[in-house]
C-alpha positions, -999 to 999 in steps of 0.1 A, spaced: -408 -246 -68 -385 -212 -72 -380 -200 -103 -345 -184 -103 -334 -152 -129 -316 -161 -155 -292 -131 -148 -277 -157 -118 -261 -182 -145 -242 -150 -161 -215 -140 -138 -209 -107 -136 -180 -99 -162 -181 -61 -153 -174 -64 -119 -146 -94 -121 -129 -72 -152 -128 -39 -129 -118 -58 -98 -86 -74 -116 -59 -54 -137 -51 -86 -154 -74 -89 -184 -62 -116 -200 -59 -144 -174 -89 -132 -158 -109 -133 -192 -99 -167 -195 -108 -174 -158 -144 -158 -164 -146 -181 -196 -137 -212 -178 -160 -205 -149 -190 -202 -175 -179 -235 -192 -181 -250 -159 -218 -235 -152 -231 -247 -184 -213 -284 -180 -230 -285 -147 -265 -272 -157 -261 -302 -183 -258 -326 -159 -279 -314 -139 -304 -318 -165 -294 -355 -172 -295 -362 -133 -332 -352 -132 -345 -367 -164 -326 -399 -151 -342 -395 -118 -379 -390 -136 -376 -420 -165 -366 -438 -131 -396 -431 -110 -379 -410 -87 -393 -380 -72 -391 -357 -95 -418 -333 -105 -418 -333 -148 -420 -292 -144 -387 -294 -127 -372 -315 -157 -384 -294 -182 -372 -260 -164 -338 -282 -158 -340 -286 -192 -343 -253 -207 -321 -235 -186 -292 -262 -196 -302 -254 -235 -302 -217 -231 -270 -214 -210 -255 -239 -239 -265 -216 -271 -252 -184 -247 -219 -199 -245 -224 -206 -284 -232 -176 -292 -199 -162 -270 -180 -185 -293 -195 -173 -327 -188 -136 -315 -151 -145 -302 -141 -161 -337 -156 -137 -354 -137 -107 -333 -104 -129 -342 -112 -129 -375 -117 -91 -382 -83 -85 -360 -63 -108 -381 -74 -93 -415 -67 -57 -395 -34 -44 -415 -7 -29 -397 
């Protein structure tokens, strides 16, 4: 069993923003590729409990890691969202 570092399900948004002059769309490709990370760590997650409930094998320490890292990736990308609306928020009530 390897147990990977977290760091590896956070791209690395320093170096994609510097290597692009495009903020924008490359914000929004950074965003998307996250969102897909997180959908697939899901899954992944449902593939392996599936696999375990079935009798497959499937070691219950791997479920449980598969697990975690699924629910910790999701409340990352919750926590993006909380601090996005809120950053939209303060820039709309910004008077010009």
């Amino acid at each position: 069993m390897t147990i990977n570092s977290i760091s590896k399900l956070i791209p690395s948004i320093n170096s994609e923003i510097h290597a692009n002059s495009t903020g924008k769309e490359n914000f929004g490709n950074i965003l998307t590729d996250f969102i897909g990370g997180v959908n697939k760590s899901q899954l992944n997650a449902d593939k392996l409990t599936k696999e375990y409930v079935e009798g497959g094998n499937v070691q219950i320490q791997d479920v449980m890691i598969a697990g975690e890292k699924a629910k910790t990736s999701l409340d990352l990308l919750m926590e993006i969202r909380n601090k996005a609306l809120d950053m939209y928020k303060e820039l709309t009530q910004i008077q010009v």
